[in-house]
C-alpha positions as CSV (number, residue, x, y, z in Angstrom):
1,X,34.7,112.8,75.1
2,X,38.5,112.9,74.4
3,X,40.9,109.9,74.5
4,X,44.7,109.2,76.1
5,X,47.2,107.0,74.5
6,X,49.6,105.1,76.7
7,X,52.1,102.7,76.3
8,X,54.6,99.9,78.5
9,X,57.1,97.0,77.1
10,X,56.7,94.1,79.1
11,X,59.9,92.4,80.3
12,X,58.7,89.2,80.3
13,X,55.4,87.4,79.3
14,X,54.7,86.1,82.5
15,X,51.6,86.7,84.5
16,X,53.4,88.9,87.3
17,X,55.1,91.0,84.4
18,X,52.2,91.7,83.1
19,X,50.4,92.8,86.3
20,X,53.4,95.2,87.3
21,X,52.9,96.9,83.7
22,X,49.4,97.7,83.7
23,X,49.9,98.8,87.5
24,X,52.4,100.8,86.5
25,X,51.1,102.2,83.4
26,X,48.2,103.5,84.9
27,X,49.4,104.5,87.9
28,X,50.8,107.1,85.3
29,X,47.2,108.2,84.4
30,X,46.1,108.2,87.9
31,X,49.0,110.7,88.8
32,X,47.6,113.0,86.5
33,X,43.9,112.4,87.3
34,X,43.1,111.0,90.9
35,X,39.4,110.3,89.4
36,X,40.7,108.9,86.5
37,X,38.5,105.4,86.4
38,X,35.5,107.3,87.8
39,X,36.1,109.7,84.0
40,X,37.1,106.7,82.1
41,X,34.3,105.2,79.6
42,X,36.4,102.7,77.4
43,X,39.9,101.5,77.1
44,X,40.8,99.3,73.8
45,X,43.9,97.2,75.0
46,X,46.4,96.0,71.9
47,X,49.3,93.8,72.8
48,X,52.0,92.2,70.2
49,X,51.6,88.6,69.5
50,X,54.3,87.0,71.9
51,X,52.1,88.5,75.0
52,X,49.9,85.7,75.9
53,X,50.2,84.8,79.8
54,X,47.6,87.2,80.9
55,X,44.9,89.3,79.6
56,X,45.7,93.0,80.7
57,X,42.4,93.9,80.7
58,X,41.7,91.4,83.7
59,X,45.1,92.6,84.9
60,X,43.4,96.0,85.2
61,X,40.1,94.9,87.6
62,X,42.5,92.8,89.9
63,X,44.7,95.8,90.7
64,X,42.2,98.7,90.4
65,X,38.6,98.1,91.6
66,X,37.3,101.3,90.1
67,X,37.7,99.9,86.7
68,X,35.4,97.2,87.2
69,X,32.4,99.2,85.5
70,X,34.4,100.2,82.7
71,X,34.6,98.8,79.5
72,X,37.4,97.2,78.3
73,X,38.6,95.3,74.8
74,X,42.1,93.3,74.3
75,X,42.7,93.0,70.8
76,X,46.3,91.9,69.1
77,X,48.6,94.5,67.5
78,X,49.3,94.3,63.9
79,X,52.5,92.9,63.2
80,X,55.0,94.8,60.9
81,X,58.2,94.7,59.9
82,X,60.5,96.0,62.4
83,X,57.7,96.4,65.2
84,X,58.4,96.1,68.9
85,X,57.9,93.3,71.0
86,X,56.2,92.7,74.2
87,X,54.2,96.1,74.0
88,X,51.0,96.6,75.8
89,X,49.1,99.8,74.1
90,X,46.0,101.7,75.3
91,X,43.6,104.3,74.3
92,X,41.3,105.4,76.6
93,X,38.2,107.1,76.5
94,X,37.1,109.6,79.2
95,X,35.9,112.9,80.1
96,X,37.5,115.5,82.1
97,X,40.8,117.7,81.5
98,X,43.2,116.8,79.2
99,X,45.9,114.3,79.8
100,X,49.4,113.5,79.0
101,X,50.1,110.4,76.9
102,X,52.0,108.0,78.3
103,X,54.7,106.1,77.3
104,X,57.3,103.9,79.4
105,X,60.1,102.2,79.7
106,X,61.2,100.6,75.9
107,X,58.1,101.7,74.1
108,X,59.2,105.6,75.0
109,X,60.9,104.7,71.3
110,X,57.3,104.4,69.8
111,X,56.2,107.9,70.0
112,X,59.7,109.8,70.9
113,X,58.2,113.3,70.3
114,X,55.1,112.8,72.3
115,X,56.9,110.2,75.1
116,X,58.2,113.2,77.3
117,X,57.0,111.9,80.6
């Protein structure tokens, strides 16, 4: 099993933000992998304190069907000093070949070295 880190700042915390986010965010890991849900085991959502409209994780079964039998776990980001806002983080677990993280839009910032998408 390996895992993928990903990552998207949400404009807004409004439902439809949130929707456009995860679509986009893992349309990322579907461009890399077109079986991507069908390899996908787990993915452990985090999300900073001032996202509260909408629960990515259901997000993420009303865009994509295929991760319906996946499981999934929203849990709130630690808050620091100096830490983001409005970021939506994943690590997913899967099998298959290896995959690129991904990071968009503001939270390319998080991980500069490793954001090169």
């Amino acid at each position: 099993m390996k895992t993928v880190r990903g990552a998207i700042s949400i404009e807004k915390d409004e439902s439809e933000f949130i929707d456009e986010m995860v679509k986009e965010l893992f349309g990322s890991f579907l461009s890399q992998s077109g079986d991507f849900f069908e390899k996908t085991h787990a993915i452990i959502f985090s999300v900073t304190e001032d996202i509260r409209s909408k629960n990515p994780a259901k997000s993420l079964r009303e865009i994509f069907s295929k991760a319906n039998g996946i499981s999934l776990m929203v849990v709130k980001e630690a808050d620091f000093d100096g830490s983001a806002c409005r970021i939506l983080r994943a690590l997913v677990f899967y099998e298959g070949p290896d995959l690129k993280p991904v990071y968009l839009r503001k939270a390319v910032s998080l991980r500069p070295d490793i954001a090169g998408n």
